[in-house]
C-alpha positions as CSV (number, residue, x, y, z in Angstrom):
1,X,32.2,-3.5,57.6
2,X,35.5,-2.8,55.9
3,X,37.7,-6.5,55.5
4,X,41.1,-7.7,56.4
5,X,43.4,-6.9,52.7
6,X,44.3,-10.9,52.1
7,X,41.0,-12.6,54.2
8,X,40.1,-16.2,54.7
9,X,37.4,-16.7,52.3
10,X,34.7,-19.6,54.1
11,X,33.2,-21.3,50.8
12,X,30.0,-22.2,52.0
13,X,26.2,-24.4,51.2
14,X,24.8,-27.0,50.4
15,X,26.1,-30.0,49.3
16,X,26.5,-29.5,45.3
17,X,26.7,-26.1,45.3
18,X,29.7,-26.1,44.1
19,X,31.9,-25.4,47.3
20,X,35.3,-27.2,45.6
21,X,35.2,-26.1,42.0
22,X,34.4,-22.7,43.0
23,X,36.8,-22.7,46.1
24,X,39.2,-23.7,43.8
25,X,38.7,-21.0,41.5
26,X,38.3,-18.6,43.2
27,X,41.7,-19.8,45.5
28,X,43.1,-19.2,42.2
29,X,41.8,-16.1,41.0
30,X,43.1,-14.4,44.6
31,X,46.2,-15.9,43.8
32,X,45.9,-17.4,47.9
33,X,45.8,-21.5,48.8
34,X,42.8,-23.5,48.5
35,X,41.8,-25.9,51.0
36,X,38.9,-28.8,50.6
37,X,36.5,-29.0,54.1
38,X,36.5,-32.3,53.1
39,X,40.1,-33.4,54.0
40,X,39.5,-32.2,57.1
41,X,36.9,-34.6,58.5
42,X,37.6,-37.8,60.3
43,X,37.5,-40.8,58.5
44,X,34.3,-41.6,61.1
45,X,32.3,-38.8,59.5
46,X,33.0,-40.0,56.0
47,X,31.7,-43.4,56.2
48,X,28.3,-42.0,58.4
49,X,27.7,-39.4,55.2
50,X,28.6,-42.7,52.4
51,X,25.9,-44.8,54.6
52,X,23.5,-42.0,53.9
53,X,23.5,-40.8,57.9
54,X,23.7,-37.4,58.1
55,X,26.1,-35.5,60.9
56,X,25.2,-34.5,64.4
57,X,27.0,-31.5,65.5
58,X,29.1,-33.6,68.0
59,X,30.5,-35.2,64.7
60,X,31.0,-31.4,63.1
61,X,33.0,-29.7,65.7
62,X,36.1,-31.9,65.4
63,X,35.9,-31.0,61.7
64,X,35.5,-27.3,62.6
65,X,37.8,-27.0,64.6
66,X,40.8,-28.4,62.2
67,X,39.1,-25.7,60.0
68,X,39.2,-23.4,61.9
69,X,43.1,-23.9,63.1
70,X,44.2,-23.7,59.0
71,X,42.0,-20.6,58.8
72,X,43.9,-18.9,61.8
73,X,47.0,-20.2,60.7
74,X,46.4,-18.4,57.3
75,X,45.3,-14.6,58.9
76,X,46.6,-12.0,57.4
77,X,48.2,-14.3,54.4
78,X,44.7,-15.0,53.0
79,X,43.3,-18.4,51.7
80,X,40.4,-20.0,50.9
81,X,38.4,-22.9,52.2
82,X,35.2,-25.3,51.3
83,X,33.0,-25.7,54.1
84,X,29.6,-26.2,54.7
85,X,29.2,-24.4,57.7
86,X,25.1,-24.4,57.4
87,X,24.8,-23.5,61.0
88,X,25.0,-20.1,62.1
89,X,26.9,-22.0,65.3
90,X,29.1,-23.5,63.0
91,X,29.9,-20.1,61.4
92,X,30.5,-18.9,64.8
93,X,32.9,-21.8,65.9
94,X,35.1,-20.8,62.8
95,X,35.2,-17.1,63.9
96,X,36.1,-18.2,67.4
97,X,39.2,-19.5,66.1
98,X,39.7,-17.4,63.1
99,X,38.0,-14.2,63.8
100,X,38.7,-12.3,59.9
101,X,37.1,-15.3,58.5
102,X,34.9,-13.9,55.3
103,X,32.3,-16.4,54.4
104,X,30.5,-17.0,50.9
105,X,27.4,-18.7,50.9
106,X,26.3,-20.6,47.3
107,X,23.2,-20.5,47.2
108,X,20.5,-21.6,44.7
109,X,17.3,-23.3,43.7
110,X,16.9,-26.9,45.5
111,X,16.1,-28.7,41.7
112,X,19.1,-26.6,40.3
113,X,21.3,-28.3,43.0
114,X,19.8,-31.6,42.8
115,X,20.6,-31.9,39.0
116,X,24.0,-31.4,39.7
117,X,24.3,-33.4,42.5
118,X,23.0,-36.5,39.9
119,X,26.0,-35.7,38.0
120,X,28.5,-35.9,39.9
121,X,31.3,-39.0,40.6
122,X,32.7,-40.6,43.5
123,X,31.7,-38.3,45.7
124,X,30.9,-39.7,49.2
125,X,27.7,-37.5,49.8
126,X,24.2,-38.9,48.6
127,X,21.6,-36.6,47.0
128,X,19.5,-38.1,49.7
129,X,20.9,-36.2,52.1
130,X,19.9,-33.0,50.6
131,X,16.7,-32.7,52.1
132,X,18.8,-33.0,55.4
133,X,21.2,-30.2,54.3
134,X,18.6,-27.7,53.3
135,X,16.4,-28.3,56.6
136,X,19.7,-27.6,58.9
137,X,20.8,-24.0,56.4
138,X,20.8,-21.3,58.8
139,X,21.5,-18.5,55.8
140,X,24.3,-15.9,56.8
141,X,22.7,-13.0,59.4
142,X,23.1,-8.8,58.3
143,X,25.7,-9.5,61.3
144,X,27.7,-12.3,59.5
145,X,31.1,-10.7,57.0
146,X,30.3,-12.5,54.2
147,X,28.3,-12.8,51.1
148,X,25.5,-14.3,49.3
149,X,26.3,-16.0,46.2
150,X,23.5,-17.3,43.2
151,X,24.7,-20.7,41.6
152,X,23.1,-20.2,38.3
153,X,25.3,-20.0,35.5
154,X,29.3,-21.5,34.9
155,X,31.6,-21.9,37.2
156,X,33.7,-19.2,35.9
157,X,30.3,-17.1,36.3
158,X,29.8,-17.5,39.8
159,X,33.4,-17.0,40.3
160,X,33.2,-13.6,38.7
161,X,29.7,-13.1,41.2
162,X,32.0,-13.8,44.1
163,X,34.9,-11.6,43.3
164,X,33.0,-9.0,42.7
165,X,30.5,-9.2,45.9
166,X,34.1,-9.8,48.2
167,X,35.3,-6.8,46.6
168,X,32.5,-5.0,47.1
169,X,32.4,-6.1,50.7
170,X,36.1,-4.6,51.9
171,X,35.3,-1.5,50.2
172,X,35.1,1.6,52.4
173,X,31.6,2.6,53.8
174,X,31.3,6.2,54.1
């Protein structure tokens, strides 16, 4: 399944995966914007996540939608963008609106993600809700553009990973 030249690149996982630093890098590395999913949820959704409550899809499709307008606004220019996007329905209501979208899933162990969760500052998501996050992943179908990403190792590692598995991706199948 050959890709667009310049596609929209879905970062997505669980929470603490890593979906900002490595969106950001890897923004950077394909020399395209990077957006944060974050910024685009309603101020609603960000204080039932800070009380611990996790999402209901009625809450996500507002969000995925807004996603899914910068996404089409970006076709054919390229960017990248953090989203969750555990749901193979959520996944789904991005292509609707941005069919090229190319999505990378971080993936990796649940005690690997926990740590890091532990460590990180003022963000509004509670490690509590992990158990939440990993119940609802849907992992990406053989059907799905995109790839799957281990979260072992540096940033600057799993960068390299998903560079290499996008490029690999839009090559040529004979």
């Amino acid at each position: 399944m050959q890709q667009p030249q310049n596609p929209v690149v879905v970062v997505m996982g669980v929470s603490g995966t890593g979906k900002t630093t490595i969106g950001s890098l890897l923004a950077a590395r394909l020399g395209v914007p990077y957006a944060e999913g974050d910024d685009f949820h309603p101020p609603a959704n960000i204080a039932k996540m800070s009380a611990g409550t996790p999402l209901t899809d009625a809450d996500r499709w507002p969000w995925l939608d807004a996603i899914g307008t910068w996404a089409h606004g970006r076709a054919g220019l390229g960017g990248v963008v953090s989203c969750s996007a555990l749901k193979r329905a959520y996944r789904d209501r991005l292509r609707a609106a941005a069919p090229d979208v190319v999505f990378v899933h971080l993936a990796g162990d649940r005690a690997l993600v926990e740590d890091r969760m532990s460590h990180r500052q003022g963000h509004f998501m509670p490690a509590a809700l992990l158990d939440s996050q990993f119940a609802t992943l849907q992992p990406l179908q053989p059907d799905e553009a995109g790839v799957t990403v281990d979260v072992a190792g540096s940033p600057e590692e799993i960068t390299e990973r998903s560079v290499a598995a996008l490029r690999a991706l839009s090559e040529p199948t004979a």
